[in-house]
N, C-alpha and C positions, 0 to 999 in steps of 0.2 A: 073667688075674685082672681082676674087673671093678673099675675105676679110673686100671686101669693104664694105658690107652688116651689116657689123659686127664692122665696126669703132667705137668706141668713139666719141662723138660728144662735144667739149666744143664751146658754143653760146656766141661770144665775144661780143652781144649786142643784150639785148633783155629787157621787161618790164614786169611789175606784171599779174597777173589775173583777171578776176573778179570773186567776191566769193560769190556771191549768183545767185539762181534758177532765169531763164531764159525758157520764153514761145515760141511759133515758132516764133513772129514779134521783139519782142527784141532782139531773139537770131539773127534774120537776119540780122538787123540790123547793128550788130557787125562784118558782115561781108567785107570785102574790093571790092570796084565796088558800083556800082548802078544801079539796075536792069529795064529794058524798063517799063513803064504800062502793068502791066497784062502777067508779067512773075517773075521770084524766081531767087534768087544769090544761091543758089543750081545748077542753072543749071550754073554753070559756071567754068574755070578751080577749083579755090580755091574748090568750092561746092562739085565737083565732087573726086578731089581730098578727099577730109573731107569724103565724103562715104564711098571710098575705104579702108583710112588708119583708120579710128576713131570707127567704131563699133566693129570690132573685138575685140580694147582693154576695151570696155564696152562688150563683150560677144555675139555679136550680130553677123550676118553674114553681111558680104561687100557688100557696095551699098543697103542696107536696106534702104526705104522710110526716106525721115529728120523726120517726123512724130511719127514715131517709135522710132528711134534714141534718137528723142527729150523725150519722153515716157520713155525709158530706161534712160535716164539721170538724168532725175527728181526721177525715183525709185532710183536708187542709191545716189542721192544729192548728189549739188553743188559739196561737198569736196572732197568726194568718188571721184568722175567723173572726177575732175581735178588732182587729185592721179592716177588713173591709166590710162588718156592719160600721162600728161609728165612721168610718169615713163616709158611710152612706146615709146616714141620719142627717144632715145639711144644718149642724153644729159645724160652729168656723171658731167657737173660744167658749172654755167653760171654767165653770167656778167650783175647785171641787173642794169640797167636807171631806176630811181626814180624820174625822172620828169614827165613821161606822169600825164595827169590832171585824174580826178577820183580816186573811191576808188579801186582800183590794190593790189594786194597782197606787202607786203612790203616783200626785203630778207630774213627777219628770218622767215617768214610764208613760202615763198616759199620753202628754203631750206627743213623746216618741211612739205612741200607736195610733195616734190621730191625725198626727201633723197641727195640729191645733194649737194655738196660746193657751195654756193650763194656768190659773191662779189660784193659790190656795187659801179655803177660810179653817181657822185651827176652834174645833168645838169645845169646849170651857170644861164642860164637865169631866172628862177624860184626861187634859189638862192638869184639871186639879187633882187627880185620883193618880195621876204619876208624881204630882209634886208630894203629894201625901205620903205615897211607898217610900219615897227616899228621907222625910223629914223625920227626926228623934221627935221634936218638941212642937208645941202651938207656936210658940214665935218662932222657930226654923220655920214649918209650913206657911203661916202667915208672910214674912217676907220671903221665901222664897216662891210661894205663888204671886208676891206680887213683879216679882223680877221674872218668871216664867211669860207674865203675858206679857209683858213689855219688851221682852226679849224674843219673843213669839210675833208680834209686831214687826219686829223689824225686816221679817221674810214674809208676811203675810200680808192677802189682800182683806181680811177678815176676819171677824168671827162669830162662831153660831153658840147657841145656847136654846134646851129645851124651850118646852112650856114658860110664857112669858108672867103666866100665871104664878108660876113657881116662885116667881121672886115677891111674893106678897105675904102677909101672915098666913097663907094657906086657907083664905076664907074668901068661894068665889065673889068675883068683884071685889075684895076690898080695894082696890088702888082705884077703882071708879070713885070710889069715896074719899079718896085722897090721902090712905093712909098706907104707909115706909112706901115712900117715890124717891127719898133723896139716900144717900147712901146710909147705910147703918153707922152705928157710934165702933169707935174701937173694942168698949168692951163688951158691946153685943156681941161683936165679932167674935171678938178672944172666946165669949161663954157659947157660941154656936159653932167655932172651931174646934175646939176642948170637946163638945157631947159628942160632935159626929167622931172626932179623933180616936173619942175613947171605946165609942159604940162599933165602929166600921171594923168590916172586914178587910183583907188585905186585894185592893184592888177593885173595890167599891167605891161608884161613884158619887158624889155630892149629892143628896136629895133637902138637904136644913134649906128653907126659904132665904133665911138671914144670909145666910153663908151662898147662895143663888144671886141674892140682889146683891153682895158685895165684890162676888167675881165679873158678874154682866157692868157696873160703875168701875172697874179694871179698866173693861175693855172699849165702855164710851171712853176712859179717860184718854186712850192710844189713838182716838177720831177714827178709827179705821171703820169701815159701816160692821153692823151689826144685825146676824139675823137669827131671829127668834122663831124657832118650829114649834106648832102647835097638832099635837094629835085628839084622839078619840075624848081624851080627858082632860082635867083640870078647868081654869075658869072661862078660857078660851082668850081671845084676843081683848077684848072689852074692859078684862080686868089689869090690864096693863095699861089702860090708857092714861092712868096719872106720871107712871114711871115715863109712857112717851111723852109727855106735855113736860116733864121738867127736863129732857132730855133734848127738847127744843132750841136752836143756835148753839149748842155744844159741836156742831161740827161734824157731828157720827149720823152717817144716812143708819135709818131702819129698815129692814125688811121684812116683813111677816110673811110666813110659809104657813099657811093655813091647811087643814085638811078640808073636805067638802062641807062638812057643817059650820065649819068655822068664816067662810069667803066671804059670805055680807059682811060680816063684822069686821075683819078684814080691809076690804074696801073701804068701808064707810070710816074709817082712822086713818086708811091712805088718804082721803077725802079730806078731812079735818084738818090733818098735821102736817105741816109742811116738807119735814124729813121722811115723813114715814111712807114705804111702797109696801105694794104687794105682788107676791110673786105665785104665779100659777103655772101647774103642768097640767092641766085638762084642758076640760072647757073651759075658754076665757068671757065667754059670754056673757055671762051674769056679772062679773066683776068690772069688764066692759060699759052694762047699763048703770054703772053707779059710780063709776071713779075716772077723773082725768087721765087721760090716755097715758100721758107720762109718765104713770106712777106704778103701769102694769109690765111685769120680766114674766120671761118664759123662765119656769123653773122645778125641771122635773122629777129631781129627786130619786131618778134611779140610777141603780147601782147593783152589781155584780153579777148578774147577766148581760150584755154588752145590748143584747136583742129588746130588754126592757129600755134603751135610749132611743133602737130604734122606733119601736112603737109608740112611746110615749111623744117624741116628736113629730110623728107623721101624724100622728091624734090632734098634737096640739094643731099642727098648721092643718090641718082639715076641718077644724071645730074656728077654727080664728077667720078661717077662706070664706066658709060659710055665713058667717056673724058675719063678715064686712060686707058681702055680695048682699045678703040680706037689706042691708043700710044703704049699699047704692041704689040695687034696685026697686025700692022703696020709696028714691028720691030725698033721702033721709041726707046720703052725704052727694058728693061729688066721686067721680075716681078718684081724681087725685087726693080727694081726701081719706080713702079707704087705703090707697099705696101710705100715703103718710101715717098711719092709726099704726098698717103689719109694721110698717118700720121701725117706729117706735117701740110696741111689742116684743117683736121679736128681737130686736138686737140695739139697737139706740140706747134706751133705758140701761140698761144693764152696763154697755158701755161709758155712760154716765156717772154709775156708781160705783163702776168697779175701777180701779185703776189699768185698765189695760193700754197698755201702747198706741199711741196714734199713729194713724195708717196701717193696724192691724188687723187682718180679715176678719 
């Protein structure tokens, strides 16, 4: 759709970079899949993608050998080279996760390589696994992680937490069935504090359900939104939907970050629940045919090669141009109401839910 090309992109979840020089096996490395014996993740969607969008903003022509690429990378260094991809990804504000592990760019560095608004969401589990290293006792960790989020809070636009699943007795769907939605007792707490305290190793994060659902009721308690990532496993989104229904008028938007199996379900709780969104880095198609326009962020979740932002954005507004043109020319919407859906999309929503500045690109 003609506009679309030109959207505003605000990334309602995404992670640092990595900031130093990278050779062809490291840099491959980095990339998402796992390549057969005796073939390259070059050749693969992501790879292929990364050719086409990523050398022209290093100056290079499209689809140039990784080789090369790689070559023109390193003359420009690290910093150069992650400067002008994301400034070429047409992200104008991002939301970033400061839990992934490694050294990743932190916000204010990002911000200073993008020129972008940076907001940071602080991820729970990681959180608690440093309040943990420093506490002697169950009641030191217990009030000092409850003063970590709250004090976390205070700089923060967010916070994220696994599998929403997690925070159930560990038995998919139970919260579909209405069971531990409200926060645990103290001394659930205290006896699910104690086994992980006594079991864990040094620098191990949280896995106790109990102790899952008492940190995420932390951080509804701060209002600040909350976004819960779902991967390959656990109950999926479904089974958290009693914890969202009591989480209802508490003030805390949600956001579900869904993998590909998980998007219907997804959807259809953004659908349902008046707080709750969903946030997508692919195709937004399908979440599109099932949930109010308002409830959908671009949200793409990479991190540490600079070239997986840009990819993942020019995916997204190529799969989103297509779905809306689809819808006009179908006679399904209006223009104007296809420019109004990308807008929404791509940067509206998310400026809705995140605290960002008005009048901020």
């Amino acid at each position: 759709m003609a506009g679309t090309a030109q959207a505003h992109l605000v990334d309602a979840h995404c992670h640092g970079v990595y900031p130093g020089e990278l050779g062809l096996g490291s840099f491959e490395a980095r990339l998402p899949g796992t390549a057969a014996p005796g073939t390259t993740l070059f050749d693969s969607p992501t790879g292929f993608a990364l050719r086409r969008w990523c050398p022209p903003l290093l100056g290079l022509e499209p689809h140039c050998p990784p080789a090369r690429y790689l070559a023109r990378r390193r003359e420009l260094g690290a910093y150069e080279s992650a400067r002008l991809l994301l400034r070429g990804t047409g992200v104008t504000a991002y939301v970033l996760d400061t839990g992934e592990p490694g050294e990743l760019t932190s916000p204010k560095d990002l911000a200073a390589t993008t020129g972008a608004p940076v907001l940071e969401t602080v991820r729970l589990e990681p959180l608690a696994q440093q309040v943990a290293d420093t506490s002697g006792t169950v009641g030191s960790f217990l009030a000092n992680l409850a003063e970590a989020v709250h004090g976390a809070a205070l700089g923060a636009a967010g916070f994220s937490c696994g599998d929403g699943s997690a925070g159930t007795d560990g038995r998919a769907g139970a919260e579909e069935g209405g069971e531990d939605t409200r926060p645990p007792g103290p001394l659930e707490v205290r006896q699910a504090a104690a086994a992980w305290l006594s079991a864990r190793a040094v620098g191990a994060r949280p896995a106790d359900p109990v102790l899952l659902r008492h940190i995420r009721w932390h951080a509804v308690a701060t209002g600040l939104p909350l976004l819960l990532r779902y991967g390959a496993g656990g109950g999926g989104p479904r089974a958290a939907l009693s914890f969202l229904r009591a989480t209802t008028g508490l003030g805390t938007e949600v956001v579900l970050l869904p993998d590909a199996p998980h998007e219907a379900a997804a959807a259809d709780l953004a659908t349902e629940l008046p707080h709750v969104y969903v946030g997508v880095g692919r195709n937004p198609s399908g979440v599109l045919g099932r949930t109010p326009f308002g409830k959908v962020l671009y949200a793409s979740g990479a991190g540490g090669l600079p070239e997986l932002a840009v990819t993942a954005a020019r995916g997204f507004l190529s799969e989103l141009g297509q779905a809306v043109a689809e819808r006009v020319r179908a006679g399904e919407w209006s223009a104007a109401d296809g420019r109004r859906v990308t807008s929404l999309v791509t940067a509206d929503n998310a400026r809705r839910v995140f605290p960002f500045e008005q009048g901020a690109p």
